[in-house]
ROSE-4610 file (N, C-alpha, C; in Angstrom, 1 decimal, always signed):
// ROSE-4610
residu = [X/X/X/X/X/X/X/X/X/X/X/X/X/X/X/X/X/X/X/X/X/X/X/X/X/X/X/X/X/X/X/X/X/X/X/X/X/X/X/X/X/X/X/X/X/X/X/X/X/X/X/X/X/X/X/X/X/X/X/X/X/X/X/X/X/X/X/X/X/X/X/X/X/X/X/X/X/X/X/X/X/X/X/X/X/X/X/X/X/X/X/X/X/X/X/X/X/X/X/X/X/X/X/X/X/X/X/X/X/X/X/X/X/X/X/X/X/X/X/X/X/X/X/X/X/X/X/X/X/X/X/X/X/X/X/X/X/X/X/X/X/X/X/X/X/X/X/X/X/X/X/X/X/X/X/X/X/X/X/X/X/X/X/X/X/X/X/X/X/X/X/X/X/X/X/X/X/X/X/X/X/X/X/X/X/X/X/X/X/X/X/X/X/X/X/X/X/X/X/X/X/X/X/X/X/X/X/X/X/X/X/X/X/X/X/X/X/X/X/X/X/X/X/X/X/X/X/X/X/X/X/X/X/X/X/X/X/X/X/X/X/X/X/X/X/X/X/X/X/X/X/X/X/X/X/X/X/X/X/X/X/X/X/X/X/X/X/X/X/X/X/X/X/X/X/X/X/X/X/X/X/X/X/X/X/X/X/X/X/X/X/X/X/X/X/X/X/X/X/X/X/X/X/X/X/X/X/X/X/X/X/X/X/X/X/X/X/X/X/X/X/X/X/X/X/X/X/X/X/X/X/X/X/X/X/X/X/X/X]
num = [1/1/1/2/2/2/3/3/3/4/4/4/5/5/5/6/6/6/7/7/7/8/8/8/9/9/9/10/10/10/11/11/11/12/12/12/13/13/13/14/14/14/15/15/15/16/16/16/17/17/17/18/18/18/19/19/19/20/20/20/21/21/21/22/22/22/23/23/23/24/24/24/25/25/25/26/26/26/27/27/27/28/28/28/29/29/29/30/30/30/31/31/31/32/32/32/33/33/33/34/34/34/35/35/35/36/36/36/37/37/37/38/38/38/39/39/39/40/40/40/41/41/41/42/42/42/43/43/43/44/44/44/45/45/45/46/46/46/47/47/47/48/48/48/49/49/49/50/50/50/51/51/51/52/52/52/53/53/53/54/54/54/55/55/55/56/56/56/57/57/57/58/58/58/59/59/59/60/60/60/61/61/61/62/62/62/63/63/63/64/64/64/65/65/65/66/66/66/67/67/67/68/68/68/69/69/69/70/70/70/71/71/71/72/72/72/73/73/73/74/74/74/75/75/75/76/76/76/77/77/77/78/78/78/79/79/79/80/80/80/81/81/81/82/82/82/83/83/83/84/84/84/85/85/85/86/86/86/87/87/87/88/88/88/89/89/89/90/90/90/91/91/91/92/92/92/93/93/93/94/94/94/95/95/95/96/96/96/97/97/97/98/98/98/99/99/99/100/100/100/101/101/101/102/102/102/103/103/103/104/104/104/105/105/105/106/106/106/107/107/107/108/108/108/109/109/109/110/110/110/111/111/111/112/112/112/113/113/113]
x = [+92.5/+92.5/+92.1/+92.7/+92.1/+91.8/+90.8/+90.2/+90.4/+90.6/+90.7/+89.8/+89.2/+88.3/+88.7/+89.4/+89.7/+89.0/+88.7/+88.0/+88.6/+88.2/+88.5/+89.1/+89.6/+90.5/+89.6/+90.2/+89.7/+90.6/+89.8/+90.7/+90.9/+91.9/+92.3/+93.1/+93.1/+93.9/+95.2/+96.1/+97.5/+97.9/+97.9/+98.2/+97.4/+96.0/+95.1/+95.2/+94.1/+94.4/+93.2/+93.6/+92.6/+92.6/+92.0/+92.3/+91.8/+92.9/+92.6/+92.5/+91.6/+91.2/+91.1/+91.5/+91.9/+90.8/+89.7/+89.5/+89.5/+90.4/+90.2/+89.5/+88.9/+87.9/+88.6/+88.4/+88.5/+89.0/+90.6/+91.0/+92.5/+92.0/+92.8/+93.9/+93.5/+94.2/+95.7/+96.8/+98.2/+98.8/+97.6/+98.4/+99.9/+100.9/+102.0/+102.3/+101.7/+101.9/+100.9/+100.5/+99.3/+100.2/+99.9/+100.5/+100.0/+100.3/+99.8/+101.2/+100.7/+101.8/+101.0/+101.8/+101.4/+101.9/+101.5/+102.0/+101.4/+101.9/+101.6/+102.4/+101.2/+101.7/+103.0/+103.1/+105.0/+106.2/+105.4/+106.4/+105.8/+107.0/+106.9/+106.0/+105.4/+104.4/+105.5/+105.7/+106.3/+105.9/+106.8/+105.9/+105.4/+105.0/+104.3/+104.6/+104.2/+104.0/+103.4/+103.7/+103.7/+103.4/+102.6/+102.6/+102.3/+103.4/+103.3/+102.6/+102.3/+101.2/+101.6/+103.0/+103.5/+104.0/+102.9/+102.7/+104.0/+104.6/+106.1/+105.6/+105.7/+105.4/+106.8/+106.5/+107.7/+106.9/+107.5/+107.2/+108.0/+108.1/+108.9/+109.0/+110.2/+111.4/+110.0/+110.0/+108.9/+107.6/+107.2/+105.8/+106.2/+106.9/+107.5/+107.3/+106.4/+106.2/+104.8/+104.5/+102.7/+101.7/+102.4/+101.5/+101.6/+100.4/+101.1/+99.7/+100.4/+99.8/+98.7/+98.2/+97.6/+97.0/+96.6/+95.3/+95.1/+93.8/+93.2/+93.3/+92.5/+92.7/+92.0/+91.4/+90.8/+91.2/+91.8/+91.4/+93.2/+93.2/+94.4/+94.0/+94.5/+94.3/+96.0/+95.4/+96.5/+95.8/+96.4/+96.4/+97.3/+96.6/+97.6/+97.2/+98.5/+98.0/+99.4/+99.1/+100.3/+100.2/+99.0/+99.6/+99.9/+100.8/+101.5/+101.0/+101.1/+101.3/+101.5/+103.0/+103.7/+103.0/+102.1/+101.5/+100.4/+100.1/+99.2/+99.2/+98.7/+98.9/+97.5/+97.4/+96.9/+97.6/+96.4/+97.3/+96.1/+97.6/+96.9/+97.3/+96.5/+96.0/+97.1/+98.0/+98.7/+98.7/+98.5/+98.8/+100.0/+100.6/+101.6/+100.8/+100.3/+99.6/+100.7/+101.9/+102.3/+103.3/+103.7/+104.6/+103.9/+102.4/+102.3/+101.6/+101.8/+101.2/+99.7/+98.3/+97.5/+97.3/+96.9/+96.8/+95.0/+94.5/+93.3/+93.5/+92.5/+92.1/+92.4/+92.8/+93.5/+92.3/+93.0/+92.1/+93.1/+92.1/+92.9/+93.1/+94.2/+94.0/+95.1/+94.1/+94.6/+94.8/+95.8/+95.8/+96.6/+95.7/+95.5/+94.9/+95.1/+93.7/+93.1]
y = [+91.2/+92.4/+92.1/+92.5/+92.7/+94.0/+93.9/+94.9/+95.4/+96.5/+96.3/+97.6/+97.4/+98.3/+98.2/+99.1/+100.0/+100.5/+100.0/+100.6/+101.0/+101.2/+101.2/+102.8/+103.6/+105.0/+106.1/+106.8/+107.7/+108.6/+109.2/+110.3/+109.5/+109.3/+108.7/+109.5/+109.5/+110.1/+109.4/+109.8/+109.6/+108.9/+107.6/+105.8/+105.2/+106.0/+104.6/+104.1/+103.0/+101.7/+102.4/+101.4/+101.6/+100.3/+100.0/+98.9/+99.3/+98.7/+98.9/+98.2/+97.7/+96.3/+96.4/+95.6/+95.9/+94.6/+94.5/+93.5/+93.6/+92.3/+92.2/+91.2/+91.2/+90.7/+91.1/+89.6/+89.8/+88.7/+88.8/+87.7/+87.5/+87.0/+86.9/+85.5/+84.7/+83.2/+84.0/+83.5/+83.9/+85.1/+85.7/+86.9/+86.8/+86.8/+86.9/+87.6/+88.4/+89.3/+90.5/+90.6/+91.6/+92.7/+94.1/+95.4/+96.1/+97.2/+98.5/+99.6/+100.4/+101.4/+102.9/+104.1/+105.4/+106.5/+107.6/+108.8/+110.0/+110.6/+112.2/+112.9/+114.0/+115.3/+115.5/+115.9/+116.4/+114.9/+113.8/+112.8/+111.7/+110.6/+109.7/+109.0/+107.7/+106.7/+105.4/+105.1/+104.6/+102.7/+102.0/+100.4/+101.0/+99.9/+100.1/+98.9/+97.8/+96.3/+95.5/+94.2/+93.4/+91.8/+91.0/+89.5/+88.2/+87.5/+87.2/+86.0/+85.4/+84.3/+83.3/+83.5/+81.7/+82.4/+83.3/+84.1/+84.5/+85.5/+86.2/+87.5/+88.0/+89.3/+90.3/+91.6/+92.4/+93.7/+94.7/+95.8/+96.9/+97.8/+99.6/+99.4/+99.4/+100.4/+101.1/+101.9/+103.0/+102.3/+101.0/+101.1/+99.6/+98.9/+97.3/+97.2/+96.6/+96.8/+97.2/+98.3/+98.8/+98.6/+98.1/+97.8/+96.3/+95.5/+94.0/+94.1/+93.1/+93.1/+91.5/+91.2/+90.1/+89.7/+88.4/+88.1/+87.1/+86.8/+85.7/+85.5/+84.5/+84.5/+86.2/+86.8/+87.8/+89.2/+89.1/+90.5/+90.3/+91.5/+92.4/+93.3/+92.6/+93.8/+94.7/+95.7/+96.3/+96.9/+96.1/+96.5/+97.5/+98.5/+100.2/+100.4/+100.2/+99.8/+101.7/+102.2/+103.3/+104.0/+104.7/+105.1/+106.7/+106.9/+109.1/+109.1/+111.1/+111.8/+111.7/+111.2/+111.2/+109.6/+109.3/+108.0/+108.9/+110.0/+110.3/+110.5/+110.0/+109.7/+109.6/+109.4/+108.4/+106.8/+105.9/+104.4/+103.9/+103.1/+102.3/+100.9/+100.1/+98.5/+98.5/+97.3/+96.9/+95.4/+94.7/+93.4/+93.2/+92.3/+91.6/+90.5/+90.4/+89.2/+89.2/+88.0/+88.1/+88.9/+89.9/+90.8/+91.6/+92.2/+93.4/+94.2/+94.9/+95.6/+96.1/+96.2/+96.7/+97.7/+98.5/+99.7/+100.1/+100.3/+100.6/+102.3/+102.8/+104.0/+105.2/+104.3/+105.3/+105.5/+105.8/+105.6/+106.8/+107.7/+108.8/+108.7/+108.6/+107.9/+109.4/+110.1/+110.8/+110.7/+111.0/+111.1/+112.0/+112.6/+113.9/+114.3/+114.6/+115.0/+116.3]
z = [+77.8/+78.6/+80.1/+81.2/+82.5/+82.9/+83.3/+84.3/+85.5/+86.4/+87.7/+88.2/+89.5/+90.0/+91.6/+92.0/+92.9/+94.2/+95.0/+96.3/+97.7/+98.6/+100.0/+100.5/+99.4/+100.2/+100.5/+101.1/+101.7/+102.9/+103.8/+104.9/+106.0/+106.5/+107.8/+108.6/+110.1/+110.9/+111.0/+111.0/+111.4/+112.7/+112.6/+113.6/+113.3/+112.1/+111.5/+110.5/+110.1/+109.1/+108.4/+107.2/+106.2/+105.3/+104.8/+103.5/+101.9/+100.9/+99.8/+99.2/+98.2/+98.0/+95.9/+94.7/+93.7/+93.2/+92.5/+92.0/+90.4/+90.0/+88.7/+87.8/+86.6/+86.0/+84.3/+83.7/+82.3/+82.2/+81.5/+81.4/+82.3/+83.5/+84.6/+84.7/+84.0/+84.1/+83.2/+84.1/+83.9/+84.1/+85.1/+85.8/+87.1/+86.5/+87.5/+88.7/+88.8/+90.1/+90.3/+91.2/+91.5/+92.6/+92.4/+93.5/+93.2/+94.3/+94.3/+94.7/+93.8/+93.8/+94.3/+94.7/+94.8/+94.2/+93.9/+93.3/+94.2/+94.8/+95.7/+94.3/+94.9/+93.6/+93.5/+92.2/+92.5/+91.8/+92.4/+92.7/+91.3/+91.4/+90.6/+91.2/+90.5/+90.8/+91.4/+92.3/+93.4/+93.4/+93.5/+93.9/+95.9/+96.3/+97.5/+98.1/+97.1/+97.5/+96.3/+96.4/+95.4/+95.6/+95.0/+95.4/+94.3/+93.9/+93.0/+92.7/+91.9/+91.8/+92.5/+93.2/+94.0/+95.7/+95.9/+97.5/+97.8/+96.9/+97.5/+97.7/+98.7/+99.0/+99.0/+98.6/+98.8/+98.9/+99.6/+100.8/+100.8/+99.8/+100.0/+101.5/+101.5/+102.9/+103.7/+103.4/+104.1/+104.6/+103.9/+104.6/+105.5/+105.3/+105.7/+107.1/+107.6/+108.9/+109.4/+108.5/+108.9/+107.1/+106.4/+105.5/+104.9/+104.6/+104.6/+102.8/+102.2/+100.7/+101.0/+100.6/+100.5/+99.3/+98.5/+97.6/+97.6/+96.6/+96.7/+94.5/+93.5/+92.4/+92.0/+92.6/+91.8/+92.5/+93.3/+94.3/+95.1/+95.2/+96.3/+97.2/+98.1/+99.5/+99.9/+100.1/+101.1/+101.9/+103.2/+104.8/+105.1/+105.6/+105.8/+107.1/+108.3/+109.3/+109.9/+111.3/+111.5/+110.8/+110.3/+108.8/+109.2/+108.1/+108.2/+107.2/+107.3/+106.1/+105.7/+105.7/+104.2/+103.4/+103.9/+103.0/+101.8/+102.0/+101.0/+100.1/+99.1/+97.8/+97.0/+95.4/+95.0/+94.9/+95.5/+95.3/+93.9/+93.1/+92.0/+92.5/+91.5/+91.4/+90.6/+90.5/+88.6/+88.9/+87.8/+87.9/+86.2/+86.4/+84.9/+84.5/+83.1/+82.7/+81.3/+81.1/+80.2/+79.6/+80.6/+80.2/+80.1/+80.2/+79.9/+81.3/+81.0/+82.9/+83.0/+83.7/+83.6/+85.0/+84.7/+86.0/+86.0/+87.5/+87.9/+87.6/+88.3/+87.8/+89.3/+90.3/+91.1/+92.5/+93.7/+94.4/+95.5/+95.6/+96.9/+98.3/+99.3/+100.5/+101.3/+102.1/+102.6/+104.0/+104.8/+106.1/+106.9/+107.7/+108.0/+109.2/+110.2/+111.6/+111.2]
């Protein structure tokens, strides 16, 4: 089982940054790829960004440019840099250990003046 615990969101004004940060704890050895995805009411749960255990990064259309993914062996950041409206969402943690997917518990990131 992995764990992941979720921090950093919150309300931001519209051209600001924010960071979201995913740490996981359990049994982490052979996790393939660590991301974060979003869901705004109404809508599907969306990828966002992604990085795989041999540093390949990939970037939704929409945020490519003002949002950059990063990690280390336990943790994922996303840098949410320009950020709009239309970015508000809940954003989740997922990582693939093995073929199976684990998801955090969701983190609200609104942006709004």
């Amino acid at each position: 089982q992995v764990q992941l615990l979720e921090s950093g969101g919150g309300l931001v004004q519209p051209g600001g940054s924010l960071t979201l940060s995913c740490a996981a704890s359990g049994n982490i050895l052979g996790i393939a790829a660590m991301g974060w995805y979003r869901q705004a009411p109404g809508n599907q749960r969306d990828l966002v960004a992604v990085i795989t255990s041999g540093g390949l990064t990939t970037h939704a259309e929409s945020v490519e440019g003002r949002f950059n993914i990063s990690n280390d062996m336990k943790t994922v950041n996303l840098r949410m840099n320009m950020m709009k409206p239309e970015d508000t969402a809940v954003y989740y943690c997922s990582v693939r250990r093995f073929d199976l997917d684990y998801w955090g518990q969701g983190t609200q990131v609104t942006v709004s003046s």
